[in-house]
KOLLUMFI-380051 format. One record per residue (C-alpha): z, y, x; residue in three letters. Coordinates in steps of 0.2 Angstrom, whole numbers, plus 5000, padded with zeros to 4 digits. Layout:
residues N
ZYXAla...
//
This chain:
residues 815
500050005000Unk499550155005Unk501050275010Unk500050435007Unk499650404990Unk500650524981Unk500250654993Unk499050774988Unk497650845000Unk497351024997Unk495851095004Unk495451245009Unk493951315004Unk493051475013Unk492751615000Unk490951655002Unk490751835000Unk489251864988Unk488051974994Unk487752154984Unk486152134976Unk484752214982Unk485152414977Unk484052484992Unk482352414983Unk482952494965Unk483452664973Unk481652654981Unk480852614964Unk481752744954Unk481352864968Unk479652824968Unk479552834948Unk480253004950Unk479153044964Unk477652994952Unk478353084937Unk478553254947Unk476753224952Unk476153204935Unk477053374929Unk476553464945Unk474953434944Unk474653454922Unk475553624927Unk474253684939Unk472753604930Unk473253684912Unk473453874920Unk471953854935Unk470853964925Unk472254124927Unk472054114945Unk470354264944Unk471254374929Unk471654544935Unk473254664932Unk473554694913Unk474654774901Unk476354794911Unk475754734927Unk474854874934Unk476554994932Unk477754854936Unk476854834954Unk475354914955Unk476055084953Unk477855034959Unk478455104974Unk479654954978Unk478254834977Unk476854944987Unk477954975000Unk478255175001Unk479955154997Unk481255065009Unk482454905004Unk483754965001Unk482755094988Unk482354914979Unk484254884974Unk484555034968Unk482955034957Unk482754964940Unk481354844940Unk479854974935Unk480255064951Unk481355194944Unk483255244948Unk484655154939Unk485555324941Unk483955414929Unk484255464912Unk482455384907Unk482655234918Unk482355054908Unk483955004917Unk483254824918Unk483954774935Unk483054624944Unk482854664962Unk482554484967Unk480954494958Unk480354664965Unk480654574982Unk479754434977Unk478154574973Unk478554654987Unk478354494999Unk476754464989Unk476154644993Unk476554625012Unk475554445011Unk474154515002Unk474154664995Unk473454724979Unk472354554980Unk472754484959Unk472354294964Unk473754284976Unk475054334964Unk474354214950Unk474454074962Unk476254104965Unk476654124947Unk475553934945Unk476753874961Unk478453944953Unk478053874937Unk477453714944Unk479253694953Unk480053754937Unk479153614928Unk479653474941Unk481653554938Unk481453534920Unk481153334923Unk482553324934Unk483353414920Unk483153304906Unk483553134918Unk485053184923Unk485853304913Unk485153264897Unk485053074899Unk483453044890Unk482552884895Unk480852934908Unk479552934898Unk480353044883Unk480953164900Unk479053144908Unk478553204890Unk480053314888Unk479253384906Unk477353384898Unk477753494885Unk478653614894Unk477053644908Unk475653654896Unk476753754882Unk475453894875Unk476954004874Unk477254024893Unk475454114896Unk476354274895Unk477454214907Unk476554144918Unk475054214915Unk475454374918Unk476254424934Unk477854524926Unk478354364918Unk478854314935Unk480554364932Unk480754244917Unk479954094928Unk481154124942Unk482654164933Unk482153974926Unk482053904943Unk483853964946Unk484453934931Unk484053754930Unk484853724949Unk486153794944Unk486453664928Unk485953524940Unk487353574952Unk488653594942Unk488153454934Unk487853304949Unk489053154947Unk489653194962Unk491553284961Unk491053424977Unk492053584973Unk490853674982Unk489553614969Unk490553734957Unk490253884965Unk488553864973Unk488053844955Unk488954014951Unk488054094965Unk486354024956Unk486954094943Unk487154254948Unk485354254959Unk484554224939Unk485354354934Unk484654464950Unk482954394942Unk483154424926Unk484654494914Unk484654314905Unk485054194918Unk486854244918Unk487054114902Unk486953964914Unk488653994917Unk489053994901Unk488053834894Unk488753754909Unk490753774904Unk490253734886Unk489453554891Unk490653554903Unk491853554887Unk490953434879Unk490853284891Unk492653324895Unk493053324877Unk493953134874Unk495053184887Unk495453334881Unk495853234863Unk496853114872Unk497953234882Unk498253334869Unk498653184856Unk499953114870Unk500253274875Unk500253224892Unk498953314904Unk497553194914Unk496953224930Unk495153284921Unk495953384912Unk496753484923Unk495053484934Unk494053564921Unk495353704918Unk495153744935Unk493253754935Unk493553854916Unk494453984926Unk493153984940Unk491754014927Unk492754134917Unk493154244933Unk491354224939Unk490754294922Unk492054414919Unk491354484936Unk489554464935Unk489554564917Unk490754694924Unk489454724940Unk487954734928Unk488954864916Unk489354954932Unk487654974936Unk486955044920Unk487955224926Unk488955244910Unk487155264902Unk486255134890Unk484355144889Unk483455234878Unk482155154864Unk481255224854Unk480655194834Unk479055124839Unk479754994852Unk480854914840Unk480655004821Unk482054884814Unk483454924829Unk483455104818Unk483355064801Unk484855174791Unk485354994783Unk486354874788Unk485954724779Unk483954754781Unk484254774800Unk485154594799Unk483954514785Unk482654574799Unk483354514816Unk483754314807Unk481954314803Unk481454364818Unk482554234827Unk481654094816Unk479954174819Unk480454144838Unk480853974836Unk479353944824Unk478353984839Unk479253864849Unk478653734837Unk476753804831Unk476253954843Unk474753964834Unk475054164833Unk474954234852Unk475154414858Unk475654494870Unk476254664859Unk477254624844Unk477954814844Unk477854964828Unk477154864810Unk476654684820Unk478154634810Unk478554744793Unk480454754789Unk481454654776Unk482254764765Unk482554654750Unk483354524749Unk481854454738Unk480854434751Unk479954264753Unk480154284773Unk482254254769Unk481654074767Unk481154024785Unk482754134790Unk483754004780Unk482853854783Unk483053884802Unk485053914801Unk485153784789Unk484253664804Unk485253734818Unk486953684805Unk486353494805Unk486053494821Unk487653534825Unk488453434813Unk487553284821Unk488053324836Unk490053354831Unk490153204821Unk489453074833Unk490153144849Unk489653064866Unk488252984856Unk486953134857Unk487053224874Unk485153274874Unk485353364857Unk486953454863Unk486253504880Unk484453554872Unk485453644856Unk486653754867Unk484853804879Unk483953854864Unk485253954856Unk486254024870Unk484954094882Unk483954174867Unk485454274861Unk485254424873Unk483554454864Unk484054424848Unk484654614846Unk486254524838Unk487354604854Unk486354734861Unk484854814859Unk483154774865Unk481554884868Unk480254744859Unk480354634843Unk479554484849Unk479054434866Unk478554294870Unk479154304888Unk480754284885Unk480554104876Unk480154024891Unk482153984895Unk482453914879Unk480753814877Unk481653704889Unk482953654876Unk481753644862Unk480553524871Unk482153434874Unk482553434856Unk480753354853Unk480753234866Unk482553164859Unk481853144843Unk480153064847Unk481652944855Unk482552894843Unk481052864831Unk480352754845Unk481952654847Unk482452644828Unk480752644818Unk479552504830Unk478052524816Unk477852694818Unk477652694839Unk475952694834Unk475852864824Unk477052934837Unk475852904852Unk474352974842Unk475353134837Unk475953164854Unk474353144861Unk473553264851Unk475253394852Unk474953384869Unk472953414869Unk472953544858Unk474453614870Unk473153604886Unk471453664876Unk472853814868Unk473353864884Unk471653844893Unk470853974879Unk472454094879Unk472254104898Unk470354164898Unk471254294886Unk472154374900Unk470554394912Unk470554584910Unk471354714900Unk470054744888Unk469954564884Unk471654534881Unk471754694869Unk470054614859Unk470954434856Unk472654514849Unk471754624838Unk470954484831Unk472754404827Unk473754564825Unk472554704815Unk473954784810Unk474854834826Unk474455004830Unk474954994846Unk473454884850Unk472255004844Unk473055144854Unk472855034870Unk471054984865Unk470555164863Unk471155194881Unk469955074887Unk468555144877Unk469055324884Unk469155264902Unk467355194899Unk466555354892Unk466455284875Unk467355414865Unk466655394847Unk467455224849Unk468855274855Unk469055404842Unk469155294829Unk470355164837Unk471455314839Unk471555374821Unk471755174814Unk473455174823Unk473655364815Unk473355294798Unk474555124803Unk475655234812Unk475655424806Unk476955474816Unk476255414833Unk476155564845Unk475255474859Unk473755464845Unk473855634842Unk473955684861Unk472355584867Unk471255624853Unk471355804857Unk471055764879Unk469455704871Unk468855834858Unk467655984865Unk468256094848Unk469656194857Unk470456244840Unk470356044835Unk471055994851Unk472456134848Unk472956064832Unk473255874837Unk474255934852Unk475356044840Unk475355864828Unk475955774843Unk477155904848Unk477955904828Unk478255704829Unk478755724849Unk479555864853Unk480055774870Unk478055734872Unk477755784889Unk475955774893Unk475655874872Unk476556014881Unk475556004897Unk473955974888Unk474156134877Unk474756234893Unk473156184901Unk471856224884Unk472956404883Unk472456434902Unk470656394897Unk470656504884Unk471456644895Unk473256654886Unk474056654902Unk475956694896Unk475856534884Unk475156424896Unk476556474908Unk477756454893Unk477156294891Unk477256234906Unk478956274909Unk479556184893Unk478656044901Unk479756094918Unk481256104907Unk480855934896Unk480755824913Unk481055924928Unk480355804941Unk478555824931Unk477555884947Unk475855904938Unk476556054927Unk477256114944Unk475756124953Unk474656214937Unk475956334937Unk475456384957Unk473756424949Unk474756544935Unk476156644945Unk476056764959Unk475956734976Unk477756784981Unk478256654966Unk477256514977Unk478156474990Unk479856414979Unk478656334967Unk477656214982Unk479456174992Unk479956104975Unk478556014975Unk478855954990Unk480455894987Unk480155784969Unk478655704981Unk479255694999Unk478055555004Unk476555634996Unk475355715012Unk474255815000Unk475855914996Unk476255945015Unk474056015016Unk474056115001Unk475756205008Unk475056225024Unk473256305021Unk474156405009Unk475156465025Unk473756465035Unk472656595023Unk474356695024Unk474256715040Unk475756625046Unk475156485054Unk476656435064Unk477456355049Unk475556285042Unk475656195059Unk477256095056Unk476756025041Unk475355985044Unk476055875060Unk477055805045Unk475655755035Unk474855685048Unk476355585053Unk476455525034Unk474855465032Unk475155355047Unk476655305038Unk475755245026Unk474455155034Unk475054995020Unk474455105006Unk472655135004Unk472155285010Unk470555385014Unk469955345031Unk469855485046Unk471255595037Unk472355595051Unk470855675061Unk470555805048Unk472155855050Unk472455845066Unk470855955068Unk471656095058Unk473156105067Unk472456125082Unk471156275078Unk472956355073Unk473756315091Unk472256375098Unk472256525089Unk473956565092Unk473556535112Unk474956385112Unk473756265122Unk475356155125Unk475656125107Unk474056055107Unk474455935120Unk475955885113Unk474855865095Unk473755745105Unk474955645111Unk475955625096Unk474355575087Unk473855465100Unk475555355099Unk475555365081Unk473855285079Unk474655145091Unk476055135078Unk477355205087Unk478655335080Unk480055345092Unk480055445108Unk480455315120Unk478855235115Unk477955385118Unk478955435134Unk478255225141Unk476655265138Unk476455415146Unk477155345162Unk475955225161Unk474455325156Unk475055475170Unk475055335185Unk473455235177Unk472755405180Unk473255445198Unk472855265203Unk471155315194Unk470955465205Unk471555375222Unk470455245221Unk468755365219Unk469655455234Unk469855315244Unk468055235240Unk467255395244Unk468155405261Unk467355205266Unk465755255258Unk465455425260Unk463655475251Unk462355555265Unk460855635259Unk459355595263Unk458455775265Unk458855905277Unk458856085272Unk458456225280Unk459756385282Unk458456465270Unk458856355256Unk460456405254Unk460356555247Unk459356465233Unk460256445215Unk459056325205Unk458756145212Unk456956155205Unk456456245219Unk456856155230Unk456056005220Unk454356075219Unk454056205235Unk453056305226Unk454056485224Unk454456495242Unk453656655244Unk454656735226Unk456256665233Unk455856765250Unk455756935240Unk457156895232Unk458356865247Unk457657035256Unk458557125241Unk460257175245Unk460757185227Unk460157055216Unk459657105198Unk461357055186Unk460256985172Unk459556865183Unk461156785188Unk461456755171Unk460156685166Unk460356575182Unk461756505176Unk461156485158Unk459956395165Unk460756295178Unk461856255164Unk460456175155Unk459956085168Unk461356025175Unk461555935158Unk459855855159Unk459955805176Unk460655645178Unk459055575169Unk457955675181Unk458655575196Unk458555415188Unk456655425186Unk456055545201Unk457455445215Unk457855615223Unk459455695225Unk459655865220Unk461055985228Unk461656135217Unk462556265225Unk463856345215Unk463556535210Unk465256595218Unk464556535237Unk463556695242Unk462656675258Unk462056825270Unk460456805281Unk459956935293Unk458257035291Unk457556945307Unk458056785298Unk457056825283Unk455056785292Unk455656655299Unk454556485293Unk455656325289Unk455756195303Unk455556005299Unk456555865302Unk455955795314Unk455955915328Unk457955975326Unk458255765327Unk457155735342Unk457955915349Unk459855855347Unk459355675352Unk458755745371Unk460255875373Unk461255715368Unk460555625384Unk460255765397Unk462455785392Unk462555595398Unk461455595414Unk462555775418Unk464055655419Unk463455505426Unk462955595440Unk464655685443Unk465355545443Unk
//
């Protein structure tokens, strides 16, 4: 029997660790399927909005950079932060007070890149968008949780959206596009799984650069505490039902502070910046903003906000000016148009009764609801108010949650109804072509001013702001009749529209005509500038000189920096007025040249050229300045010129020197003196090593002539003589005279003077070389000198050679 039988064997067994699964080749796939899906959006962004790439500057474009002195470059950068975005200072009662100085830098870059070149300022708007679109995907997969083909289509809608033309399209809608890109790094930063407290605040400091783009990316921070909230919320239940505070808890009311101390500070520096002054609309900006009602005011801004979202959802009805009767207001409550106001507020309530009710369970609704609503509020004129009534620029943040909205539900019909995948496909197919061929066409809209104004007035005959616009262009093209009529359709829209008034009357011959639309446009306008400008000018032409000078100094009195009125007034007053009136000039314009010229010949026919001269040298110095800007070419020289014949006639050769050389370095693009001090050291020795060096090689190679003279020749004062040999005999007399004949000496030298400029040529073609004796070397021959005949060559060389030789035989035989 076996003792061991009861004794049991335990076994040891080696705990195989299993191996992870293979996470490295997922990671790679879901990379590359992101890779793919940024690739798809990229490239339908750039495909749908291609044809924008040859429109030119339009509608705000061309006074937002064109004309902008932050973007063109005359003003420096630190002009650009304290400028609003049309170039104008916060500190200015009529500034806009629309503070994006990222955005003018972003211009201003372009302008340095390329100019005024249009292409390369739509392709950048293409790029930014394109990278907008590629953030929106990463948007929708990681924040909003959708499943990647509902985000690529999410992603699709967004890029070939018809209402982002405006945007993108035109070139001021950069702001909107780049306060997008920051705004959406700033959600996915705050937003990453990882718990990095340094994600928190680079994701306020994203915040903040939107806002620097635009006014309306400061809501990230705002939609990113709420969702924050939201996530966060079971905790929050059940810390509060056990009344026991979580570690979660506690985190997020640290990052609440943080975001309510970040926003507390951003909207107190944005306040600080408007200079205890809001800005200033108008009735035809925004006609509901000053309606006497209340109710009418608020019937009109909900159906506004609907209108908004309807063209989220159908933007058949494109424009880019939706300002005066584009949109009547709603004084009764009767008014069908309530209808959509309701049915939009009553979708937005289920929305978020959805959302309440199934929390946890509808994250892409919740994040698409809260960018909808919470990033259009600022231009809803529900907390302030705006200077348009519909623009479609500014739904280009909150398209992102409505596509987001859509994609969700196409989603859930996918996932709960599996018979109608088919219908879903073919409806999104044909949203999404119609998107695309939408786009395409409203692009080909924005080509040129005159086509855009043509297409809108075709959607919107009743704005009258669009016929004013198209009446300019007819006026700039010379076709007046035309433009005639477009101005008095926006009169009869519009009856109160001064601008009208004021431009029919630049255009009529009929003085008294003319007269009476200025004084229209004055009675609706009594601020209208250019009426009170225009009337001063007609009362000049018609010889009323006291009421064109009245005029012109209500113009003075209405905006004081209005140069134009100041410079018609130089024509008006007397000359010991002048000098005040063209300093002032001077000083609202300090980097204009023609200022600095019209002051100085001013001076100059006055008879004080000292003072003509200096500022002169200033322009000339400003339009090197402002080489960047296009300017007309030899200006500098024309200048330069002038101030010269002043020096000159003053007898300060010096200053003219010193004019030269300042002109001379400024050409190279220097303005400091040690430059100029470098190059003349270096110019000074270039010229003496210039002057050695001919010294030097005339000393090894010394130039022998090749004909002997005679002592007779001297005396003679034209080389032609000597050329020829035929007025020997003349030249004879002449010499015997003691005192030679003034007149002739003269007309010596006039004519040697002619010669002597033709001469070089002469040489080259007859080989001889010409001697000229200078006029101030008189030589005296004696009477017996005077018969004597000229010897030849020969006979002095063979008599100096024999002297030469009998000298050496001499000493030879000394020796």
């Amino acid at each position: 029997m076996c003792k061991f039988r009861n004794v049991k064997l335990q076994m040891r067994t080696m705990k195989m660790k299993r191996r992870a699964p293979p996470a490295v080749r997922e990671e790679r796939l879901c990379f590359n399927r992101d890779l793919v899906m940024y690739g798809i959006v990229t490239g339908a962004a750039v495909l749908s909005y291609i044809n924008s790439f040859n429109g030119e500057f339009v509608h705000d474009d061309i006074p937002a950079i064109v004309m902008n002195p932050d973007v063109i470059g005359t003003n420096t950068l630190q002009q650009v932060f304290d400028n609003d975005f049309w170039g104008m200072p916060m500190s200015d009662v009529n500034s806009h007070k629309s503070y994006r100085p990222l955005t003018s830098l972003s211009f201003r870059l372009n302008h340095a890149l390329s100019g005024l070149e249009p292409w390369w300022y739509h392709a950048c708007n293409v790029a930014l968008h394109a990278i907008c679109c590629a953030l929106v995907t990463r948007t929708c997969l990681t924040v909003a949780r959708l499943q990647r083909p509902f985000a690529l289509l999410a992603a699709l809608l967004f890029a070939v959206h018809p209402v982002h033309t405006e945007a993108v399209t035109g070139v001021v809608g950069r702001a909107d596009v780049l306060a997008c890109i920051l705004f959406l790094g700033s959600l996915l930063l705050y937003h990453r799984p990882s718990t990095n407290k340094k994600c928190v605040w680079l994701s306020i400091m994203l915040g903040a650069l939107s806002m620097l783009a635009k006014e309306t990316g400061v809501t990230v921070l705002m939609i990113n505490l709420a969702f924050d909230i939201y996530k966060c919320w079971p905790f929050m239940k059940k810390s509060i039902s056990s009344l026991k505070m979580e570690s979660k808890c506690t985190k997020l009311t640290m990052r609440t502070v943080k975001m309510i101390l970040a926003m507390a500070l951003l909207i107190s520096f944005r306040l600080a910046l408007l200079q205890g002054t809001l800005p200033t609309f108008s009735n035809q900006d925004n006609p509901a903003a000053f309606h006497p009602n209340f109710f009418a005011r608020l019937m009109t801004f909900c159906y506004l906000a609907a209108f908004n979202w309807w063209l989220l959802l159908c933007p058949w009805t494109l424009s880019h000016d939706w300002q005066m009767s584009s949109v009547p207001i709603i004084t009764s409550a009767w008014d069908p148009r309530n209808l959509l106001s309701c049915a939009a507020l009553v979708a937005i309530l289920l929305l978020c009764y959805r959302c309440a009710a199934d929390m946890q369970k509808h994250t892409p609704a919740v994040i698409g609801l809260l960018v909808l609503v919470i990033s259009f509020v600022p231009a809803s004129n529900m907390l302030v108010t705006v200077g348009f009534v519909i623009a479609e620029r500014v739904l280009y943040i909150p398209s992102v949650g409505s596509v987001i909205i859509t994609a969700y539900g196409a989603q859930l019909i996918w996932t709960s109804k599996p018979g109608a995948k088919m219908f879903l496909v073919v409806g999104l197919a044909v949203l999404a072509a119609s998107s695309v061929a939408k786009t395409y066409r409203r692009n080909a809209d924005w080509r040129d001013r005159a086509t855009l104004l043509r297409a809108d007035l075709v959607t919107l005959p009743q704005n009258a702001k669009l016929h004013y616009n198209y009446g300019n262009v007819l006026r700039e093209n010379e076709q007046y009749e035309a433009a005639i009529q477009h101005y008095k359709e926006a009169i009869r829209l519009w009856p109160s529209y001064a601008s009208a008034h004021n431009n029919i009357g630049t255009i009529l011959i009929n003085s008294d005509n003319a007269k009476q639309h200025f004084l229209q446009a004055i009675k609706y306008n009594w601020r209208h500038v250019n009426a009170h400008y225009n009337l001063a000018k007609l009362h000049k032409k018609s010889g009323h000189t006291d009421l064109a000078i009245t005029m012109l100094e209500k113009c003075i009195l209405l905006q004081p920096n209005f140069t134009l009125a100041h410079l018609e007034l130089l024509t008006l007053k007397p000359d010991a007025e002048c000098p005040a009136i063209m300093y002032r000039v001077i000083q609202l314009e300090p980097k204009k040249l023609e200022h600095y010229v019209m002051y100085g010949r001013w001076l100059r026919n006055k008879g004080i050229p000292l003072v003509a001269s200096k500022l002169l040298i200033e322009a000339v110095r400003l339009s090197f300045k402002q080489r960047a800007v296009a300017r007309a070419m030899k200006t500098d020289l024309v200048l330069v010129r002038h101030a010269a014949l002043m020096f000159r006639s003053l007898g300060q050769k010096w200053r003219i020197l010193q004019l030269l050389i300042r002109w001379h370095t400024w050409r190279r693009g220097w303005h400091n003196a040690a430059a100029t001090h470098m190059y003349l050291r270096d110019w000074r020795l270039k010229m003496e090593l210039q002057a050695r060096m001919k010294m030097y090689s005339q000393a090894v190679k010394p130039t022998k002539s090749t004909t002997c003279f005679d002592h007779k020749q001297l005396s003679v004062k034209g080389t032609k003589a000597n050329e020829d040999g035929q007025n020997e005999d003349k030249l004879v007399k002449n010499n015997e005279n003691k005192q030679p004949n003034q007149n002739s000496v003269v007309n010596d030298k006039e004519i040697d003077n002619k010669e002597n400029n033709i001469g070089v040529s002469k040489t080259r073609w007859t080989n001889k070389n010409n001697i000229s004796i200078s006029s101030q070397l008189k030589t005296i021959h004696n009477k017996s000198e005077t018969g004597l005949k000229a010897k030849t060559c020969s006979k002095n060389k063979k008599a100096k050679k024999v002297t030469k030789s009998n000298v050496i035989r001499v000493m030879i035989k000394t020796v």
